[in-house]
N, C-alpha and C positions, 0 to 999 in steps of 0.2 A: 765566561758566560754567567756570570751573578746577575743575580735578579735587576740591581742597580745599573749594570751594561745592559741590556736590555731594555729596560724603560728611560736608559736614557738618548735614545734614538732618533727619537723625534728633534731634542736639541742636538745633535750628531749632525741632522741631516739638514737641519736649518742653516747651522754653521758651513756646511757643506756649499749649499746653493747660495751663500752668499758669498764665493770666491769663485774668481773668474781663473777655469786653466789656461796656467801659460805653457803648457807643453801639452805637444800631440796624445795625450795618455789615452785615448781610442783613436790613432791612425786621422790622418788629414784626407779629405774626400778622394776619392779614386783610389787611395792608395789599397795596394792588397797586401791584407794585414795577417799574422798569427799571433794566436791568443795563449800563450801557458800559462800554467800553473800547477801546484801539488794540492791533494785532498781538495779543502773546503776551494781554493784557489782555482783549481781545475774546473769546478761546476759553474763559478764565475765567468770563466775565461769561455763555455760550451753560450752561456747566456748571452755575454756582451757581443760573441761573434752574430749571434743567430740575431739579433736587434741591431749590429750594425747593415747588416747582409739587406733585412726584411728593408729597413731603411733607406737602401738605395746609396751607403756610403763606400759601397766597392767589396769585394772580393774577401770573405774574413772566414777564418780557418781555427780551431783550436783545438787543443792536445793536452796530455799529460806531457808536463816537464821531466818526469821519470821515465816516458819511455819517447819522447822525441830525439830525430835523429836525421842531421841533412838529408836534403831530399828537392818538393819545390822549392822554387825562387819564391820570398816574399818582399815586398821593399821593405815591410818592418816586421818588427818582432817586439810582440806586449808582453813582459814577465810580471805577473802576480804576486804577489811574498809579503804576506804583512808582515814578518819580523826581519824579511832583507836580509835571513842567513842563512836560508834551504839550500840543501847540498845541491838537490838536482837543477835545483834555476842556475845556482853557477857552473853548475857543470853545459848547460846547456846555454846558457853565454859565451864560453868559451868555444863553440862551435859553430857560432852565426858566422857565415861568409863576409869577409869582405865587403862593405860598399852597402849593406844592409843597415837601415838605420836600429836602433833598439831603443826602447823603452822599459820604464819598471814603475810599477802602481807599488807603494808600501806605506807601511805603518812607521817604520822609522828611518830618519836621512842619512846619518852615520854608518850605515851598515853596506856590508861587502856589496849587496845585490845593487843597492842604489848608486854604488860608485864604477859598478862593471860598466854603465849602459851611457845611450848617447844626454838621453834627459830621464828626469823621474819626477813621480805625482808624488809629493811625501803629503800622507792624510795621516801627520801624526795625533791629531785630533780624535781622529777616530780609533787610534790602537786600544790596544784593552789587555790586561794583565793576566788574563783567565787563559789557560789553556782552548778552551772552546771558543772558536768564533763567533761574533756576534754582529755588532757594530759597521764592522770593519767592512766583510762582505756586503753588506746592505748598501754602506755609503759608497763605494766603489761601483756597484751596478747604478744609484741612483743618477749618480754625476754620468754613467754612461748613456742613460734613457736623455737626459737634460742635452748633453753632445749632440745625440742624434736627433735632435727634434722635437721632444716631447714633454707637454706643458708640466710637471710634476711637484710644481710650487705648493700645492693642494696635501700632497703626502705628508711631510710633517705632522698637518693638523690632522691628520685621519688617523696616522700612527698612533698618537698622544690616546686620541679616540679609544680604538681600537686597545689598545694595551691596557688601559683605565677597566675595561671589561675580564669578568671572568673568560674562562676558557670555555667554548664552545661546550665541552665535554671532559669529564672526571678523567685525567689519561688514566688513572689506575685500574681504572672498568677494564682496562681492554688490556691483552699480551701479544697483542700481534697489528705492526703497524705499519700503511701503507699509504706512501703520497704522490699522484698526480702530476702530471703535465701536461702540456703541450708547445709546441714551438721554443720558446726562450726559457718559458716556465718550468717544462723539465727541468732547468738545471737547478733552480729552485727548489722541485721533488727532490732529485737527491741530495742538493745542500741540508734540508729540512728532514730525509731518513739518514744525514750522518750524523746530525743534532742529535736523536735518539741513539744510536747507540753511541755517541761518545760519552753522552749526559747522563744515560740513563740506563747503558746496558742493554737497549733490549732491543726485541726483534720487529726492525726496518726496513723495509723494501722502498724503491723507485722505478716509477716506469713510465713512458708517455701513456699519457691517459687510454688514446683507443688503441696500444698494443697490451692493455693489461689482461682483457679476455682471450689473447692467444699463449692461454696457459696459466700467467701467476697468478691467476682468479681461483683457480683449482684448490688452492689453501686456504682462501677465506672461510672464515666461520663465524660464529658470533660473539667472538671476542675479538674480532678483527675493524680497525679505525680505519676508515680508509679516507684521506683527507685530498681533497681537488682543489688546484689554482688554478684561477680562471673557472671559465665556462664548463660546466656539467653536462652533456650532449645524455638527454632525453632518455633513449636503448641503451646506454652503457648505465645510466642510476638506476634502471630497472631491472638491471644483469647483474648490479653489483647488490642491491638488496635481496635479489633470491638466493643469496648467500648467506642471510641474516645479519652481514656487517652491517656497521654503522659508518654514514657518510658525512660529512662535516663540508660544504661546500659556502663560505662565506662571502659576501659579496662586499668584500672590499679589492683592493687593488694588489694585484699577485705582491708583490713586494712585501706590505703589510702584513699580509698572509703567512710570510714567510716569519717574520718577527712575533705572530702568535703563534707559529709552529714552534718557533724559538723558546719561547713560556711556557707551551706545552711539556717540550723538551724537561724543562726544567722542574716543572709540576711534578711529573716522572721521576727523574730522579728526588726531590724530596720526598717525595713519596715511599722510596725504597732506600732513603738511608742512605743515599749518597754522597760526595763531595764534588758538585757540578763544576769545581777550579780545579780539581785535583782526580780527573779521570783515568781509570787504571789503566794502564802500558802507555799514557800519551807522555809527550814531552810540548812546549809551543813550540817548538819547531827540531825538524828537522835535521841533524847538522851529521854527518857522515864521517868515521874517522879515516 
């Protein structure tokens, strides 16, 4: 998650849309699909379902890879894993039934996860040597929205935009931070409060946007950031500033949104002295003895 993975996005994602997939890596129409992943990979896998679903492209389902477990029939199964060596994606390869087709979206081709399955998406273009993801989730949802229909040729240049600006708001102002959804975008919110506290230590909440006043509204104060993707529904901005938070709802495209959360992130931990490659207790992956 260095400042240079980051801005470099926009070229990430140009490169992205100028390659056509030859394999199913969001499931072939009708088919019903599950979506895994671990951590940042799992919030991907909640987003691409809910966009393929909305879309009209069949039946999509997704989980944590850590705690999946037979169960429904799917004809496929999509693993997540940009470094291709998470314990639990192979653990949970190993227990796809028979006759079920599989897949794997990753950052690298050589690796166990990309050799378990029937085909794989290798976006080694997009991997990134930081601990923290950046890139990688981004370009993986963007090539999803493109799959299922959606004009997105525009993002790039919005990103570049977009990123070329300061941050919305000083994150250091604030010690208490809270991000937004709804529909797809939730997974985005909590992709965007795991940035904070992997990057920066510090305290991050996620929630669909209209379940945030049944309850975790209770702790805002005014030191609290509270940031929305997408649409800001009218009663819930006027609920959330009689808390005295501060709301940051930017009108660009949830995606992009997510890549200034991403900056954010990182503003934070500079701020505090950090090392945003080398976040304490993380390792880039996974791997189980």
């Amino acid at each position: 998650m260095t400042q240079q993975e980051i801005l470099s996005q926009p070229r990430v994602w140009r490169q992205a849309l100028s390659m056509t997939l030859d394999v199913p890596a969001f499931g072939e129409p009708g088919e019903r699909v599950l979506f895994l992943g671990c951590g940042t990979s799992a919030f991907v896998a909640e987003s691409i379902a809910e966009l393929r679903e909305r879309a009209g492209y069949g039946v999509s389902d997704a989980g944590y890879a850590s705690e999946w477990s037979p169960g429904r029939e799917y004809d496929r199964v999509v693993v997540i894993s940009r470094s291709g060596t998470t314990s639990e994606v192979l653990a949970v390869l190993s227990q796809i039934p028979d006759g079920t087709a599989t897949t794997a979206i990753v950052g690298v081709g050589a690796s166990p996860v990309a050799e378990a399955v029937d085909s794989a998406l290798v976006l080694d273009y997009a991997d990134e040597e930081s601990v923290v993801q950046t890139r990688f989730p981004t370009t993986v949802l963007l090539l999803a929205r493109r799959s299922f229909g959606e004009d997105v040729t525009h993002l790039p240049a919005q990103a570049e935009d977009a990123l070329s600006r300061e941050t919305a708001v000083r994150a250091s102002d604030f010690s208490h931070f809270v991000f937004l959804g709804r529909t797809w975008t939730y997974g985005l919110a909590q992709e965007a409060a795991l940035k904070v506290r992997e990057a920066a230590q510090a305290w991050s909440e996620s929630y669909p946007a209209l379940d945030y006043r049944h309850g975790p509204i209770a702790v805002a104060h005014e030191e609290t950031l509270v940031v929305v993707f997408g649409e800001l529904a009218h009663d819930l901005e006027h609920d959330i500033r009689r808390t005295r938070a501060t709301i940051v709802c930017e009108e660009f495209d949830p995606l992009v949104q997510l890549a200034r959360a991403q900056a954010l992130a990182a503003d934070l931990a500079s701020a505090r002295g950090l090392d945003i490659d080398s976040p304490r207790h993380l390792t880039r992956s996974v791997v189980l003895g």
